[in-house]
N, C-alpha and C positions, 0 to 999 in steps of 0.2 A: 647749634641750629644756625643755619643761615638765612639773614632777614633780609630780603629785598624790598626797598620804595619804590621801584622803577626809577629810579636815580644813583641811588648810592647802595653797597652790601655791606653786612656787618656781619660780625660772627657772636652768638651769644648762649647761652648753656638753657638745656630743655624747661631745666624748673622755673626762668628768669620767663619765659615767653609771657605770661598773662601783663607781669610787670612791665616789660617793655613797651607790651599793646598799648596798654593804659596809660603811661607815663610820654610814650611817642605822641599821644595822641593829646596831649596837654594844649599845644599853641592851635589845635584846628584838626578837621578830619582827615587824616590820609589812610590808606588803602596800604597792605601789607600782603608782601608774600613770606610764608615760613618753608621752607625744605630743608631734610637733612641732609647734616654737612656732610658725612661723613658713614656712607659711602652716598656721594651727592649725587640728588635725583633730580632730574627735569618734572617730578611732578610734585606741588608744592603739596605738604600736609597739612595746610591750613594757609585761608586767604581771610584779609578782615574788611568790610564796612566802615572807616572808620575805629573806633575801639570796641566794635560789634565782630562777632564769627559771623564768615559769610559761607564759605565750606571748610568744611575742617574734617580730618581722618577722628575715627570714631573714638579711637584708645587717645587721642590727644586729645579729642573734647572732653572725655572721661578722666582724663589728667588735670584740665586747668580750669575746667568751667567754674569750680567753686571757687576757686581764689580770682579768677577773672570776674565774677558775678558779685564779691565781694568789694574789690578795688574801685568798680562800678557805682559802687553805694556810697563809696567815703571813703572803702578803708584805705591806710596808710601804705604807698609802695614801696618796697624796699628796697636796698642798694642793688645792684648788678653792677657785671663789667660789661662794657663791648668790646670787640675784636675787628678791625677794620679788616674786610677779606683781605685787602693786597700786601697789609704788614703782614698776617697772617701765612700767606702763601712765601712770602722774602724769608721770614723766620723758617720757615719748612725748608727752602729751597738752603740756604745754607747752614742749616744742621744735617741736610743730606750731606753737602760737600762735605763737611767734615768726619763721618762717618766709613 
């Protein structure tokens, strides 16, 4: 999935989205856009509030509301990776060369 602040992109895996919301939003509220990466859409599938859904596609509220409503509460977030988009794109771009 692709995460944008309106500053910086990241690239991060679908089941990681609640944990990211929740864990990004630790030092203060920022506002998130999600789209998928792959094959990448100009319309995002969810935007947040904050560590709040503000619009979200219906099968991804259905996907992460419980572990997002959970994280909310207390519970514990758990590790993920991010993927910086532009290392992201340099890694693609020369695995193609070499191919």
């Amino acid at each position: 999935m692709y995460v944008d602040n309106g500053f910086n992109e990241v690239v991060i895996r679908y089941q990681d989205i609640p944990d990211f919301i929740v864990d990004y939003n630790k030092t203060g509220s920022k506002n998130l856009k999600v789209y998928e990466y792959d094959p990448y859409s100009n319309v995002p599938l969810l935007t947040t509030f904050g560590p709040f859904l503000n619009k979200c596609d219906s099968k991804v509220r259905k996907d992460i509301i419980n572990r997002l409503n959970h994280l909310l509460l207390g519970g514990k977030i758990k590790k993920y990776k991010i993927i910086n988009d532009i290392d992201l794109e340099n890694v693609k771009n020369e695995l193609e060369k070499k191919i």
